[in-house]
N, C-alpha and C positions, 0 to 999 in steps of 0.2 A: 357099171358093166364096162363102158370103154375104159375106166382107169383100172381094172382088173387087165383088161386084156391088154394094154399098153405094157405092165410092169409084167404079164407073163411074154410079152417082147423081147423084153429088155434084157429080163432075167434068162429068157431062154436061149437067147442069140450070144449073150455074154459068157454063160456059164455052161452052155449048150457046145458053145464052139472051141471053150478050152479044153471041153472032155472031150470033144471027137479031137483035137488033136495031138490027143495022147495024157493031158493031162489029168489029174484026180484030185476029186475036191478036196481033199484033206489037207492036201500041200499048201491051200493059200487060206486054210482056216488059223488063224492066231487072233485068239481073244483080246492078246495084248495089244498087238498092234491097233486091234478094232477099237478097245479100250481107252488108248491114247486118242487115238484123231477124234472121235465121239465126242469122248469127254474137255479134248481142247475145244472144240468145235462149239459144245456146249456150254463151256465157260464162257467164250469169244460169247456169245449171244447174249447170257448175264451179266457179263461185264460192259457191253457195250450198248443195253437199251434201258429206257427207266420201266418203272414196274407197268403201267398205264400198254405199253410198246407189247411188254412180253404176255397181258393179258388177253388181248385184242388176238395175238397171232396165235394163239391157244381156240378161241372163240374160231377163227380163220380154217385152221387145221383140225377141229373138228369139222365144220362145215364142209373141208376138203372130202374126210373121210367119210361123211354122212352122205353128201353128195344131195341135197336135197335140194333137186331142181325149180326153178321159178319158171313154171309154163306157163301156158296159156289162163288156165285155172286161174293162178297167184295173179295175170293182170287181171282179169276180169273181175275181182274182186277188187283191184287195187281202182279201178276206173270205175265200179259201180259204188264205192266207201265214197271217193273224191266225190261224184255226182248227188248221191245221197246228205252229204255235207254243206253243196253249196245249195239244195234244195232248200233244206234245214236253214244255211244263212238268209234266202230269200224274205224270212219271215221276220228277219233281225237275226243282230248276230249274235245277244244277247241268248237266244235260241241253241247257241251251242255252247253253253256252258254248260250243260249237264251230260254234254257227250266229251269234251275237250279236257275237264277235270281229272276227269277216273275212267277213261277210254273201256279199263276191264273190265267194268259193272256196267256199262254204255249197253242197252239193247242193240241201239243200230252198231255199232262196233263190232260187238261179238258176234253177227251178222258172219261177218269175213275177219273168219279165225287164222288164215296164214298169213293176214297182216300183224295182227296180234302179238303174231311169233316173230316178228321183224322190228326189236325195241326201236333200233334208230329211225328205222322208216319213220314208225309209230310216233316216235318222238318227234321228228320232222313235219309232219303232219300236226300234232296237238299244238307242236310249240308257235305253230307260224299262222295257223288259226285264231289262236288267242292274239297273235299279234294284230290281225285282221279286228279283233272285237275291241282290241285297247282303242283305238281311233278309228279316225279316216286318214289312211295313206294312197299316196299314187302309185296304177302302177308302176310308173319310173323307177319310183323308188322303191318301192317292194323288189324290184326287179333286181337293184341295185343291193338293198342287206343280204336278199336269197343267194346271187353270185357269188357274194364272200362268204355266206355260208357255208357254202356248198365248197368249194374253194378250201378254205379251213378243213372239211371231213373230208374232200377227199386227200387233202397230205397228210394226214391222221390215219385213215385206213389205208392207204397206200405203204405204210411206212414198214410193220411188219413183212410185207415180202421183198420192199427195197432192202432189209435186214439180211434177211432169209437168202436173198442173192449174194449180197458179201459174202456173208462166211462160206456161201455155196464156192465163190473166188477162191477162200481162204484153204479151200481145202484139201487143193494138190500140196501146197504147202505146211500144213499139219500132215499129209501123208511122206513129203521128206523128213519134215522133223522125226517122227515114229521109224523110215528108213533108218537115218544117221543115228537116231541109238541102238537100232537091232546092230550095225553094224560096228559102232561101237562096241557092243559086246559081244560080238564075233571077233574082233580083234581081238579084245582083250582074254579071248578064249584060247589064242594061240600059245601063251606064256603058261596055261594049266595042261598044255600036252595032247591038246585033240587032236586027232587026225583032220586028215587034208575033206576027208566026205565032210566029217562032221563041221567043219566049220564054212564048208560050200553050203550047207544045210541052215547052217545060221541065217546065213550073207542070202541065201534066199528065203528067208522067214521075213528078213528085214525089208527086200524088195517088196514084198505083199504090200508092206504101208503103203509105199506109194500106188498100189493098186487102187487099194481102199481109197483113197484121197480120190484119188482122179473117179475114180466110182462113182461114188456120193456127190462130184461137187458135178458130174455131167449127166448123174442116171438118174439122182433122186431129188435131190436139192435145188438144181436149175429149173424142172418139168415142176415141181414144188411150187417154188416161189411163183411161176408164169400162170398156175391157177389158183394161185390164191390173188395175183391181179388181174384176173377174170374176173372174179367173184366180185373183187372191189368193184370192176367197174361195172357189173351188172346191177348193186346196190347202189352207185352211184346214177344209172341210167332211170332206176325207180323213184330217186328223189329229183332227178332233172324234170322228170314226167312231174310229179306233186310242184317243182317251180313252177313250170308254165301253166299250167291247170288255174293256179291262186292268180296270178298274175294279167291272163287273159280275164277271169272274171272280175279282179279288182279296176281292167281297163274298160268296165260293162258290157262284157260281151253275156250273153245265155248262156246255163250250162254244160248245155248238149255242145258248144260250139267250144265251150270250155275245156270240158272231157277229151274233144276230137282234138285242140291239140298238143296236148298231155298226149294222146295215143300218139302222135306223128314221132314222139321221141322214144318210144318202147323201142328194144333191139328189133331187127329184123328179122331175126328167125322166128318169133314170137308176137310180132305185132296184129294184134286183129285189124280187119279191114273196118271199115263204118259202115258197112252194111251188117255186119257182128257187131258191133257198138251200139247201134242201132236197136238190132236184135235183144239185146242184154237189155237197155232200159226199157223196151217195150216190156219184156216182160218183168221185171220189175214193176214197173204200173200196173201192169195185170197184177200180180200179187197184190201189191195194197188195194186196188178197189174190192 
């Protein structure tokens, strides 16, 4: 809903205030122009990410469009999957091989289905678990692989909207190139006999480009890229939560003490208090007795 209303903003205020003052949208409609800057635009992208880069920011850009928020709901599952794990480790760790294997056949897993939908989380969580059952490490050091972990994915998911901002750069300048040829061949219009309108009509079809350009790289492309490194870092804030979690219980603390402070790093507009933390595993316990 607010990225609906932001772009009837944008689009209202922008093409709202050309027509009241006096302008008609037909005038800066040219397919071509659009057709150039797009398509450089789009090239620049292919040509300048490997395939891995332009996967990820497809995965990103739906999620843009989908919009599908990680509330309160998504921690509370993500805080009672962790708690219920290291319950499960308390009896050995050996005890979670048959959750950490095949998480989707896992009963307790499937439990909390919008983790499920979160591969990397998911991943994050199986892979670093098994690490826990191959030996005994410290937390030090646990602390220390999780850092560069984490480190690693977030310049990995980062990297699509650091992309997505270049070309966002690049794009007053694909909107002169697209100028300097409309006017090109408005020049070159003069030599076939057009009159003085017709070729002021050119020289402004050609101006558009640089509309377009500057458009795209302040209206669509810059707001773009800045929420899709939201997202990263809110995916990133759920695996900083799953570090400290492993970590505080690898340094023996209980898991309830565990979980609370795995919560201290949830965002704040979202973060349950421990008296709702609380709340959650009590009833949990109720369930299983």
């Amino acid at each position: 809903m607010q990225q609906i209303l932001g772009i009837a903003i944008v689009l209202g205020c922008v093409f709202g205030g050309f027509m009241l003052g006096g302008g008609a949208l037909h005038v800066i409609w040219e397919p071509v122009e659009l057709m150039i800057i797009a398509g450089a635009g789009l090239g620049a992208i292919v040509l300048g990410n490997p395939r891995h880069v332009l996967s990820e920011m497809l995965i990103q850009l739906r999620k843009v469009v989908s919009r599908r928020k990680q509330g309160p709901d998504f921690q509370r599952q993500l805080l009672l999957l962790m708690y219920e794990l290291l319950q499960t480790a308390a009896g050995g760790l050996k005890a979670l091989d048959a959750h950490v294997e095949a998480p989707h056949d896992s009963p307790l897993f499937r439990r909390y289905p919008l983790i499920l939908e979160e591969p990397k989380l998911l991943a994050f969580i199986v892979d670093n678990f098994r690490l826990m059952a191959m030996g005994k490490i410290s937390g030090h050091e646990l602390e220390g692989v999780l850092e560069q972990e984490l480190e690693a994915i977030h310049d990995e998911l980062e990297q699509p909207s650091k992309s997505l901002h270049k070309i966002g750069e690049a794009m007053p300048g694909f909107g002169i190139l697209a100028a300097v040829l409309g006017i090109v061949m408005a020049m070159n219009s003069v030599g076939d006999g057009l009159g003085a309108a017709e070729i002021a009509a050119k020289v402004a079809a050609a101006m558009v480009g640089t509309f377009i350009g500057i458009f795209f790289c302040y209206g669509v492309l810059d707001p773009l890229s800045n929420v899709m490194k939201q997202l990263v870092t809110q995916e990133m804030s759920n695996m900083e939560c799953v570090k400290v979690v492993l970590v505080t219980h690898v340094s023996g603390k209980p898991p309830l003490l565990a979980i609370d402070a795995g919560r201290r790093l949830v965002q704040l507009n979202i973060k349950p208090s421990f008296a709702q933390l609380e709340s959650w595993i009590d009833a949990l316990q109720d369930a299983r007795s």
